[in-house]
C-alpha positions as CSV (number, residue, x, y, z in Angstrom):
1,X,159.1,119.9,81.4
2,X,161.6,121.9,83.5
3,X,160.3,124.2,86.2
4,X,157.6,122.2,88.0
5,X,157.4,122.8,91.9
6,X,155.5,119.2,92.0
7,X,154.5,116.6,90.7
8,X,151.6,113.7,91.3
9,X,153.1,110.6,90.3
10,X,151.6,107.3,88.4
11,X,148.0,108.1,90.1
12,X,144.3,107.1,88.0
13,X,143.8,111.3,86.6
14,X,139.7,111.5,87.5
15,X,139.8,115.4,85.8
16,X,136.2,116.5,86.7
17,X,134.8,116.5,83.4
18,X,132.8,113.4,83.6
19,X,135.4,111.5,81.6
20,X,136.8,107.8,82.9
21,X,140.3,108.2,84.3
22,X,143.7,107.1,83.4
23,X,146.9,106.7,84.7
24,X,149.0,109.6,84.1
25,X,151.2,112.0,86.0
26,X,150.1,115.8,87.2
27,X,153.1,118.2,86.7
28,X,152.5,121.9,89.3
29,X,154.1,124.8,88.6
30,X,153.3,128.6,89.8
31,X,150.1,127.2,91.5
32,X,148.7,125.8,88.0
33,X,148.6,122.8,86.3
34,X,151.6,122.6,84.0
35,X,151.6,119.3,82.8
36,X,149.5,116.1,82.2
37,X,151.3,113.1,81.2
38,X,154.5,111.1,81.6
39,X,156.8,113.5,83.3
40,X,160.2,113.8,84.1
41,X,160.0,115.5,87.8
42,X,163.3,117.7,86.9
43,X,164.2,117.9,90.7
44,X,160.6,118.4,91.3
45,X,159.1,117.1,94.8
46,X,157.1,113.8,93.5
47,X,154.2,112.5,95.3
48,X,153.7,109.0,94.7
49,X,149.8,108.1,93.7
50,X,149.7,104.7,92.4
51,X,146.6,103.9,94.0
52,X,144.8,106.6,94.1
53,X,142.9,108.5,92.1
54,X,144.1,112.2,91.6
55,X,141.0,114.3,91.2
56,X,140.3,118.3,91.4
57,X,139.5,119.4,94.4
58,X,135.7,119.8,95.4
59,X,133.6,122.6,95.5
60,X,130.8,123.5,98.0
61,X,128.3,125.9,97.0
62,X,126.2,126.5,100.4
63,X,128.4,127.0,103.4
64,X,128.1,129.2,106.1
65,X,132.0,129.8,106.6
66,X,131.5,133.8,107.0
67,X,132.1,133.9,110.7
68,X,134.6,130.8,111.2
69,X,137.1,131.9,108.9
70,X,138.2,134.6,111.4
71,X,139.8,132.2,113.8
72,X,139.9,128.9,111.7
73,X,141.9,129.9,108.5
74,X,142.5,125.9,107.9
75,X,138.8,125.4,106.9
76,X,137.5,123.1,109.0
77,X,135.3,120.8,108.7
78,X,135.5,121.1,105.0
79,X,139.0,120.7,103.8
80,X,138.9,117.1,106.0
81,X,136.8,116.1,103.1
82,X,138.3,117.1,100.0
83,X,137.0,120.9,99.9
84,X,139.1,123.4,98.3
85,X,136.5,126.4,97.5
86,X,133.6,127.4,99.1
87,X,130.6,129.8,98.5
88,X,129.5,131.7,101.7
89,X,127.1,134.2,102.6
90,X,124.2,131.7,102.1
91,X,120.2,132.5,103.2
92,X,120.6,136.1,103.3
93,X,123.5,135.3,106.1
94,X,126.7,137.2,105.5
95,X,128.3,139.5,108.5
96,X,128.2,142.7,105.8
97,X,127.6,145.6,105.5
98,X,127.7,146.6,108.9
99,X,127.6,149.4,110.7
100,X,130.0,150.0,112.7
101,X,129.3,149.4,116.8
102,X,126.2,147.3,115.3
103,X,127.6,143.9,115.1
104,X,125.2,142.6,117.5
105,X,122.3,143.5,114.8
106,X,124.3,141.3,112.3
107,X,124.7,138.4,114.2
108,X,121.3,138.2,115.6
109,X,120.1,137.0,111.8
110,X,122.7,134.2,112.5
111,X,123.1,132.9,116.4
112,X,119.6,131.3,116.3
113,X,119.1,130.3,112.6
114,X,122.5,129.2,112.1
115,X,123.3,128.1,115.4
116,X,126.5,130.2,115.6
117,X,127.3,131.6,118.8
118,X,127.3,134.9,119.6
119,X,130.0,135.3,122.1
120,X,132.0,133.4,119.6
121,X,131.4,135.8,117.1
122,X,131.9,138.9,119.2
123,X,135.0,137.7,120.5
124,X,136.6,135.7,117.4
125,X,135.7,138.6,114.5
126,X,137.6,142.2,114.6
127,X,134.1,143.9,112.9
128,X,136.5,146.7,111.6
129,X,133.9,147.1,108.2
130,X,131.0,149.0,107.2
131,X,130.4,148.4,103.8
132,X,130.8,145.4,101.9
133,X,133.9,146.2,99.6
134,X,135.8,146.7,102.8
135,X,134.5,143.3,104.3
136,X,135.8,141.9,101.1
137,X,139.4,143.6,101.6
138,X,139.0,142.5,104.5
139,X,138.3,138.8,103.7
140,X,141.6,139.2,101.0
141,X,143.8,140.0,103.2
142,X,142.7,137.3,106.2
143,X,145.4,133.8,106.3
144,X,143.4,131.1,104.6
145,X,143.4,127.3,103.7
146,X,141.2,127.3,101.0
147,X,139.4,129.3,98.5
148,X,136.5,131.4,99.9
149,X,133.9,133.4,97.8
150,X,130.7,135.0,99.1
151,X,127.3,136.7,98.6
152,X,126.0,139.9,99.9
153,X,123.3,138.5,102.4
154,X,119.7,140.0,102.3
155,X,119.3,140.2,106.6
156,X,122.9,142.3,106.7
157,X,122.1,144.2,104.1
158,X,118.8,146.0,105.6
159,X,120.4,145.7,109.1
160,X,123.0,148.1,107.3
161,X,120.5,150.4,106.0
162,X,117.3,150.2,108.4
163,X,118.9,148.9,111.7
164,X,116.3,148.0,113.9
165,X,113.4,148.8,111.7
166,X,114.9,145.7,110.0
167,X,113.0,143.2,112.0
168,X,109.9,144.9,112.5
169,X,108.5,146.2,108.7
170,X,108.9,146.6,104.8
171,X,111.6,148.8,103.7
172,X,110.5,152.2,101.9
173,X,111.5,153.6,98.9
174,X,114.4,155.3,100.1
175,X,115.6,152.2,102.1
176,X,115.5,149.8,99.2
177,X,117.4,152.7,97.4
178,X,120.2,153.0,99.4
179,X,120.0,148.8,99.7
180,X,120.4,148.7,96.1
181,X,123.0,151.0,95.9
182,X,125.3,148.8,98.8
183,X,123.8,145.4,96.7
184,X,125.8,147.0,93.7
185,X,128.6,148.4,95.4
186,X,129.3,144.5,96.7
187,X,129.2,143.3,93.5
188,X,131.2,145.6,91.8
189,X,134.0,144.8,94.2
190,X,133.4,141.1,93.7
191,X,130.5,139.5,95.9
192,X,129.6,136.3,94.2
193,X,125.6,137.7,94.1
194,X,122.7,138.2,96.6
195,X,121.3,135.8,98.7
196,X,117.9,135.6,101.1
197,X,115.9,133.7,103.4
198,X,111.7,133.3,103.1
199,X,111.6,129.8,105.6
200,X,109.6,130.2,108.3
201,X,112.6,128.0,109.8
202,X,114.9,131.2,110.3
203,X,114.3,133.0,113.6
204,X,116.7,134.9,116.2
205,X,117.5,134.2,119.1
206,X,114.7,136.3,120.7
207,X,112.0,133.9,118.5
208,X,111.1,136.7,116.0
209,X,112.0,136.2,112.0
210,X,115.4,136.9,110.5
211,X,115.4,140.4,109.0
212,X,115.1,138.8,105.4
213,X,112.2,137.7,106.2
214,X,110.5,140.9,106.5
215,X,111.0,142.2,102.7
216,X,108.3,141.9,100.3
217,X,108.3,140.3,97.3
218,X,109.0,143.4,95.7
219,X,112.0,144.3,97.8
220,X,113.3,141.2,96.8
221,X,112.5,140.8,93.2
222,X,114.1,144.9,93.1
223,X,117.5,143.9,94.5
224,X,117.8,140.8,92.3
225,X,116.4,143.0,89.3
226,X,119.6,145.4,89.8
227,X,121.7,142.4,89.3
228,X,120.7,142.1,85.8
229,X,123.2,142.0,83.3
230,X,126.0,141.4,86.1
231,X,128.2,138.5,84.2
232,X,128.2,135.5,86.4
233,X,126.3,137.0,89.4
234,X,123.7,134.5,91.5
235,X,120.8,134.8,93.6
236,X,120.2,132.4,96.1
237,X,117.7,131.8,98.6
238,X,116.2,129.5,101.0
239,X,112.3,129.4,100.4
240,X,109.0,130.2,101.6
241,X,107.5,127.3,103.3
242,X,104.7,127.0,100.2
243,X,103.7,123.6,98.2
244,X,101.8,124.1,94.8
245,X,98.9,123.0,94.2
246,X,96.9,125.6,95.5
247,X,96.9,129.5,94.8
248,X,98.9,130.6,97.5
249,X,102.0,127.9,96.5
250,X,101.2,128.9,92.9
251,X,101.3,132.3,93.4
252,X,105.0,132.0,95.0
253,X,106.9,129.8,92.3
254,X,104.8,131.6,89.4
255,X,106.5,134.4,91.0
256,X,110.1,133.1,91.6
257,X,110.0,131.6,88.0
258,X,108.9,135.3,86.4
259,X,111.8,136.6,88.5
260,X,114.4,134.3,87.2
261,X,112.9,134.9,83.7
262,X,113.0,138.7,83.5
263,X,115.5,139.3,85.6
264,X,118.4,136.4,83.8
265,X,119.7,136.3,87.1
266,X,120.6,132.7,88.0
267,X,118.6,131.5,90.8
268,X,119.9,128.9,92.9
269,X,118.1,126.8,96.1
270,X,117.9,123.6,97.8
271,X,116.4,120.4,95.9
272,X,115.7,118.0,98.8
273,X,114.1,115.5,100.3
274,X,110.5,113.6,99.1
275,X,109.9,116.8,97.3
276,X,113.2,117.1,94.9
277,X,112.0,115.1,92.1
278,X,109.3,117.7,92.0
279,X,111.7,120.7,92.1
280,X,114.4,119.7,89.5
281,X,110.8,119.2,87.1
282,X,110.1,122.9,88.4
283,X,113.7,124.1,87.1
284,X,113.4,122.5,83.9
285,X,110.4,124.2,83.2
286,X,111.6,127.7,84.1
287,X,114.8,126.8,82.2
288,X,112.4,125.9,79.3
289,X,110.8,129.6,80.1
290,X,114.4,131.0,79.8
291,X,115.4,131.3,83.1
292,X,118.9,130.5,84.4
293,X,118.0,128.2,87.1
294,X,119.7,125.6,89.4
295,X,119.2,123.1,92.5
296,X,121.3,122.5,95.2
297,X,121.3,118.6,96.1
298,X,122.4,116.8,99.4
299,X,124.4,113.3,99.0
300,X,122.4,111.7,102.5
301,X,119.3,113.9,103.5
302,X,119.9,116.9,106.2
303,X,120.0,115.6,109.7
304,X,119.9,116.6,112.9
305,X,122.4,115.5,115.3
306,X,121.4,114.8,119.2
307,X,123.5,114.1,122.5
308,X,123.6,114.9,126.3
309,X,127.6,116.9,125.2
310,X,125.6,119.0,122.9
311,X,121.6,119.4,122.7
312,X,118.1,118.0,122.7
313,X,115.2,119.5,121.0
314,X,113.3,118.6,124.5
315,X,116.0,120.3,126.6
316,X,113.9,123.2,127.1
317,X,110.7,121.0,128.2
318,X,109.6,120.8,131.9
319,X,111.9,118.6,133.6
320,X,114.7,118.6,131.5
321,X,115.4,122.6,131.6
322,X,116.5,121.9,135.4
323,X,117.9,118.6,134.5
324,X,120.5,119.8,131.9
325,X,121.7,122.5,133.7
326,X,123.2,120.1,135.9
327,X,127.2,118.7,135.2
328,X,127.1,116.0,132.9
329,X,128.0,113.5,135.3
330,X,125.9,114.2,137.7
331,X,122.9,113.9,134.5
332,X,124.6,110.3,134.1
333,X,124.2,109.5,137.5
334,X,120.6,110.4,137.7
335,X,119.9,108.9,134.5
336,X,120.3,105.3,136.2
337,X,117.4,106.3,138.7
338,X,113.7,104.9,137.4
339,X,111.8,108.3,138.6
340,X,114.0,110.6,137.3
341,X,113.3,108.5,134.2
342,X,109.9,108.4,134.5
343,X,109.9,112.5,135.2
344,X,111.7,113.4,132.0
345,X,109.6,111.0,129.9
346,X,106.7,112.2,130.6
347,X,107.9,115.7,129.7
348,X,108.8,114.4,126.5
349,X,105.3,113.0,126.0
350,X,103.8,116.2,126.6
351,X,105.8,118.4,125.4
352,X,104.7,121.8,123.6
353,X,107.7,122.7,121.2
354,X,106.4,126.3,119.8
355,X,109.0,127.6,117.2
356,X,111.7,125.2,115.9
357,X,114.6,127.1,113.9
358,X,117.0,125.8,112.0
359,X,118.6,122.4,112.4
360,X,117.0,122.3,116.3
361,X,115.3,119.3,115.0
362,X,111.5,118.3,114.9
363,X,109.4,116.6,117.4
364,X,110.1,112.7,118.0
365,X,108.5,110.0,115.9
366,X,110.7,107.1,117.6
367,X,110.6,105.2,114.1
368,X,112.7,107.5,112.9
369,X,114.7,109.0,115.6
370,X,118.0,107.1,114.8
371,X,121.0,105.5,116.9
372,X,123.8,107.5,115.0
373,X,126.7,104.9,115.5
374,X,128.6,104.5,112.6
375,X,129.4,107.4,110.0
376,X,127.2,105.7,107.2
377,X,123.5,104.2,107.3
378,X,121.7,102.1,107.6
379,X,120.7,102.6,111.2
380,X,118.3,101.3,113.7
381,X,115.4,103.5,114.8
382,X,114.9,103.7,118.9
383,X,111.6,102.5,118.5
384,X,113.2,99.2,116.7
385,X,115.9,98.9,119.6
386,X,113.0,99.5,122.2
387,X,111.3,96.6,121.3
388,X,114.3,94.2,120.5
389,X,115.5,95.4,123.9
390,X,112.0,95.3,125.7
391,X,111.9,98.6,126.7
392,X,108.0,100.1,127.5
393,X,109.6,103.6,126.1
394,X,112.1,104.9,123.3
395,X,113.6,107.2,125.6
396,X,114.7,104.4,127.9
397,X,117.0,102.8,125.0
398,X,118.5,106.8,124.6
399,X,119.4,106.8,128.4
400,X,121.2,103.6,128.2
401,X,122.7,104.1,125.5
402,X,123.9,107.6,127.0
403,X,125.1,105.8,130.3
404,X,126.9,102.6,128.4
405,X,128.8,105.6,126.2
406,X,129.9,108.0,128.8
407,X,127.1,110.3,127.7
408,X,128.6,110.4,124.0
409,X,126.2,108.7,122.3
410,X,124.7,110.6,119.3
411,X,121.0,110.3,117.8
412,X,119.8,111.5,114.3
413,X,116.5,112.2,112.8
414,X,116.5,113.1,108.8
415,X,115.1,116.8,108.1
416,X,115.0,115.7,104.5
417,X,114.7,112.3,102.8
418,X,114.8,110.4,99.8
419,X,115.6,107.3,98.3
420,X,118.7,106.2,97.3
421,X,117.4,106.2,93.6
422,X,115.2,109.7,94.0
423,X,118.8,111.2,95.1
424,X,121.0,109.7,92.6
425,X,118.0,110.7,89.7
426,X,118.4,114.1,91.1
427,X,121.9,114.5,91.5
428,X,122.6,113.5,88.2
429,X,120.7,116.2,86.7
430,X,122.6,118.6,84.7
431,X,120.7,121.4,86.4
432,X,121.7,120.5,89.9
433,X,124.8,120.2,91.9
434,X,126.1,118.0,95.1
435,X,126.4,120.4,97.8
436,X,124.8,122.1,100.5
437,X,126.8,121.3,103.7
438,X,126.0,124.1,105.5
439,X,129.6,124.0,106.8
440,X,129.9,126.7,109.2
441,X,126.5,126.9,110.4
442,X,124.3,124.6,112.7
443,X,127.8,123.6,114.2
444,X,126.1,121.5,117.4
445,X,123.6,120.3,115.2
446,X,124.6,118.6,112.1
447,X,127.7,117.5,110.5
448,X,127.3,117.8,107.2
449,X,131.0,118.5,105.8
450,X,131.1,115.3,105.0
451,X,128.3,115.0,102.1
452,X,131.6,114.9,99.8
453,X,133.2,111.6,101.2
454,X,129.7,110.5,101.9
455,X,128.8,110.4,98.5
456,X,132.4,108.9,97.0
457,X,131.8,105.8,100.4
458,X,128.3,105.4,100.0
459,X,127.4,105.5,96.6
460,X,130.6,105.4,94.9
461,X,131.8,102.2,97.0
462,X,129.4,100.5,98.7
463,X,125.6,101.0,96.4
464,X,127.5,100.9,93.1
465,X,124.8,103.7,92.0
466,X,127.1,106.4,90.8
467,X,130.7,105.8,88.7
468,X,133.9,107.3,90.0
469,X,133.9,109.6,87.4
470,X,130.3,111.0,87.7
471,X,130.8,111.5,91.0
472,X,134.0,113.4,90.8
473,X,132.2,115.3,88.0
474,X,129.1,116.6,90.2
475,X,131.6,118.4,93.3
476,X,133.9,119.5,90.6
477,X,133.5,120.4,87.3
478,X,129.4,120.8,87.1
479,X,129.8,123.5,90.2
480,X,132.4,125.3,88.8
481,X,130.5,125.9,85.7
482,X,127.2,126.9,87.7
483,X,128.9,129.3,90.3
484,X,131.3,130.4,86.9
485,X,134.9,129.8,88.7
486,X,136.4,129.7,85.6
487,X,139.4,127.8,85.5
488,X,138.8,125.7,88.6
489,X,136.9,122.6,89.2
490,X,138.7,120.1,86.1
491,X,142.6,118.6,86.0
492,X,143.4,120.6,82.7
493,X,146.3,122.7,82.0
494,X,146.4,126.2,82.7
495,X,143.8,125.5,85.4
496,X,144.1,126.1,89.3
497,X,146.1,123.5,90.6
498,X,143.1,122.7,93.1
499,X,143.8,119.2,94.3
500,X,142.5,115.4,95.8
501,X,144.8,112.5,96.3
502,X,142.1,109.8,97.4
503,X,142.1,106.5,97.9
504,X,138.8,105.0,96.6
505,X,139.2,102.0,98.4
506,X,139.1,103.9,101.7
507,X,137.6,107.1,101.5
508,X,135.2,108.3,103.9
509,X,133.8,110.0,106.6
510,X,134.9,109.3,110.1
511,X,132.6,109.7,113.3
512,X,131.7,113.3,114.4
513,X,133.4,114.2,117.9
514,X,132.0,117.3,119.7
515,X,134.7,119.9,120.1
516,X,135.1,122.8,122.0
517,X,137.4,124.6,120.1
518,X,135.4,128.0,119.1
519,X,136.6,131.4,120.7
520,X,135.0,131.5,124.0
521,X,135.3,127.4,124.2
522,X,132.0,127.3,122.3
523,X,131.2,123.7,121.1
524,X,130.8,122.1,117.6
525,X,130.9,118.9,116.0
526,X,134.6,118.0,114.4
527,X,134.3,115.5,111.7
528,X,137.1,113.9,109.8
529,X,138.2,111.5,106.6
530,X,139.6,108.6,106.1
531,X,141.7,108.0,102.9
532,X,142.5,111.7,101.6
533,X,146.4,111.1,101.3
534,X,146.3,115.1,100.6
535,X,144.8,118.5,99.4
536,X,146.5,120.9,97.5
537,X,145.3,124.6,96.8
538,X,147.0,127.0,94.5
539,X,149.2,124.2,94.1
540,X,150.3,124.1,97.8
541,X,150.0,121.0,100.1
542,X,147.3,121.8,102.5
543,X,146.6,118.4,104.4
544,X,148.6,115.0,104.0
545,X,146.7,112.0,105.6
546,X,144.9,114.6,107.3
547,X,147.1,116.7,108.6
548,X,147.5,120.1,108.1
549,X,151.2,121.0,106.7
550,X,151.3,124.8,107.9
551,X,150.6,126.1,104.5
552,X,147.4,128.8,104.0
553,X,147.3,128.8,99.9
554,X,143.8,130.1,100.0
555,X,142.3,133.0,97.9
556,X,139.4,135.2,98.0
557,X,137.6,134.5,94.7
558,X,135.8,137.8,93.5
559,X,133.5,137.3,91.1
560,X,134.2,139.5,87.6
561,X,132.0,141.3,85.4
């Protein structure tokens, strides 16, 4: 075929579909795939993939990306790992609508809950919006790496309408009027959907709930209602803290399945941890019902990342609040001393966390507070190295550790867990898909970017538990077909030339690195890949062996009726 601006040479085609590869080459031309086959490259540039295994490019449904992309159009950490498109917006989280002047009110919802600084934000975002179409416009217009679509986010929306009142009551009649009308103004000019928060887990800064958090039911089940009959539109939320079994848990999912039912909205969450099993039964039974209805599945388990460069949960407790505001060297230093030892300890022991948001992590059990020093598990609990070490305290193996690493070491615990066979059952349900990095958000936290090259190193490679092309097939075409980007997410022509060159033998996530590379020299955790030879969007090389080639291909994907 004459005309192709590329083509992928002699590499194993993995198209997304499910399907077993095969050898074959990919012809690009006008950002689309062209060709599949044995092609003649024509004068063509040819990238050679014998190798590797040419796949589409993978899609993340649950990122947080709505601030970053103001001053990192590449798309980091995601497009390190194979990323092309990404939904935004998440947990009732976007930055519109807006008044204008009233940024602050926006990114209250998000400094706390999604550990996203606000200095960052006020100094890396030109807030030049009010309502959502023009945030969108905005968005357009912005340089990007890859693809970026978003919801209309519950907290901005009633900061738009109610401002203060927001994150103190219930919204009247008139407010949820004039939410509505912005809700539908946002989707007509492309928002992906609506999205909320219920967890008890989302708090600002000044310890009270996110503004989301305030609606009734009835707000809630109003705004999706409007969304009815809106061709591909999604609600998503992040849940009310409530187990069934007993009539306050019942009451809840009775009342999210009725919603999905009568409004034919599809409903969208996270399906993690011990109690996934349990939720993917729940959205087969509202499916059953007639609901539209899918989960949102995590390739390792949500963790929380620890170090003296970025944060403790304890850091605020006692003796460590005047500890950590020393310089880190001079926390090393002390950290060799037994009293000072024995001080911070015993603040630890006694400590009285009050409200945990987010990814701040949850109060020590020392089985299961991990040594986090290698990419992939398993690791070795401090409690385990305390003993093989003799070591009367946990803690005592975390300040070693912290002095024998120049204060770099990093410590996990698991938010969510399951076994490796309760996640592989669930992520190979058809009514789930492998996502739910969080990219964007919780940015000292966790570093969860990687879930993609996680899952392909992890359970691919090493536990043998999923094929290649299953894999391929849940960040791909399944999420493509649940979020509806039609004509994305499979290696067929006339599709979006979105796309992996990955070496199966290598791929994988490196160690996270703290960075201090927001506006204001914020810090976050920077996490790269091994064995991505390169990413192309819109049929433009993005990355080659990790590096970024200067191109910003990237779209804003609005949603049509």
């Amino acid at each position: 075929m004459s005309g192709l601006d590329l083509v992928i040479r002699g590499g194993t085609v993995v198209d997304g579909t499910g399907a077993e590869g095969y050898i074959a080459d990919v012809g690009i031309a006008g950002g689309k795939i062209a060709e599949i086959g044995k092609i003649s490259p024509n004068g063509a540039r040819v990238i050679e993939a014998e190798g590797h295994i040419v796949t589409p490019g993978f899609i993340d449904g649950h990122t947080h990306m709505d601030a970053q992309m103001h001053w990192d159009h590449l798309g980091t950490n995601s497009v390190w790992h194979g990323v092309s498109t990404v939904v935004m917006g998440n947990c009732g989280f976007s930055i519109a609508p807006m008044r204008k002047g009233k940024q602050a009110l926006v990114a209250r919802s998000l400094e706390r809950a999604e550990d996203i600084s606000g200095a960052a934000m006020a100094a890396g975002i030109d807030f030049s919006w009010e309502s959502y179409d023009q945030y969108l416009d905005v968005v357009d217009k912005l340089p990007k790496g890859i693809n970026h679509a978003a919801y209309v986010g519950h907290s901005a929306l009633r900061t738009f309408v109610m401002g203060e009142r927001a994150f103190e009551e219930e919204a009247s009649e008139d407010d949820l009027a004039a939410m509505t009308a912005e809700l539908t103004r946002g989707l007509d000019a492309g928002a992906m959907g609506f999205s909320t928060s219920r967890s008890l887990a989302h708090l600002t800064s000044d310890d009270r709930p996110v503004a989301s958090r305030l609606a009734s039911r009835g707000e809630v089940a109003a705004l999706v209602g409007s969304m009815k009959g809106r061709k591909g539109a999604v609600f998503e939320l992040a849940h009310e803290i409530l187990l069934p079994g007993n009539l306050e848990g019942d009451a809840y999912w009775n009342w999210l399945a009725d919603l999905a039912v009568s409004s034919g909205v599809a409903t969208t969450y996270g399906v993690l941890g011990r109690f996934a099993v349990s939720q993917i039964e729940y959205i087969d039974k509202v499916t059953a019902a007639g609901g539209r209805m899918f989960g949102q599945t995590h390739s390792r388990g949500v963790s929380s990342l620890f170090s003296f460069r970025t944060a403790f949960l304890f850091d605020k407790q006692g003796a460590w609040q005047a500890f950590r505001q020393q310089p880190l060297e001079v926390q090393k230093a002390q950290l060799a001393d037994p009293a000072v030892r024995g001080v911070l300890i015993d603040a630890v022991d006694n400590a009285n966390y009050g409200t945990i948001s987010g990814a701040e992590g949850k109060p020590p059990q020392w089985d299961e507070f991990y040594y986090f020093d290698k990419p992939m598990p398993p690791y070795r609990s401090l409690a385990e190295l305390a003993a093989e070490r003799g070591k009367a305290h946990p803690l005592e193996v975390l300040f070693d550790l912290a002095i024998e690493t120049d204060m770099s070491a990093l410590f996990m615990q698991y938010l969510t867990r399951a076994s490796d066979e309760e996640t592989v059952r669930v992520m190979r349900h058809p009514s789930s898909v492998m996502t739910f990095s969080d990219s964007g958000a919780h940015v000292s936290q966790i570093a969860d970017s990687s879930i993609q090259t996680h899952l392909l190193a992890y359970f691919v490679r090493e536990k043998q538990l999923l094929s290649l092309p299953e894999a391929i097939h849940l960040m791909t075409g399944r999420a493509a077909d649940h979020w509806g980007f039609a004509g994305r997410g499979r290696l067929e022509e006339g599709y979006a030339a979105d796309v992996n060159i990955i070496d199966p033998a290598t791929v994988g996530p490196r160690m996270p690195e703290v960075a201090y590379d927001l506006p204001t020299g914020a810090r976050r955790f920077s996490q790269r890949a091994d064995g991505i030879m390169a990413t192309l969007v819109g049929g433009e090389v993005l990355t080659e062996n990790g590096v970024h080639t200067g191109a910003l291909p990237g779209q804003l994907l609005r949603r049509q009726d």
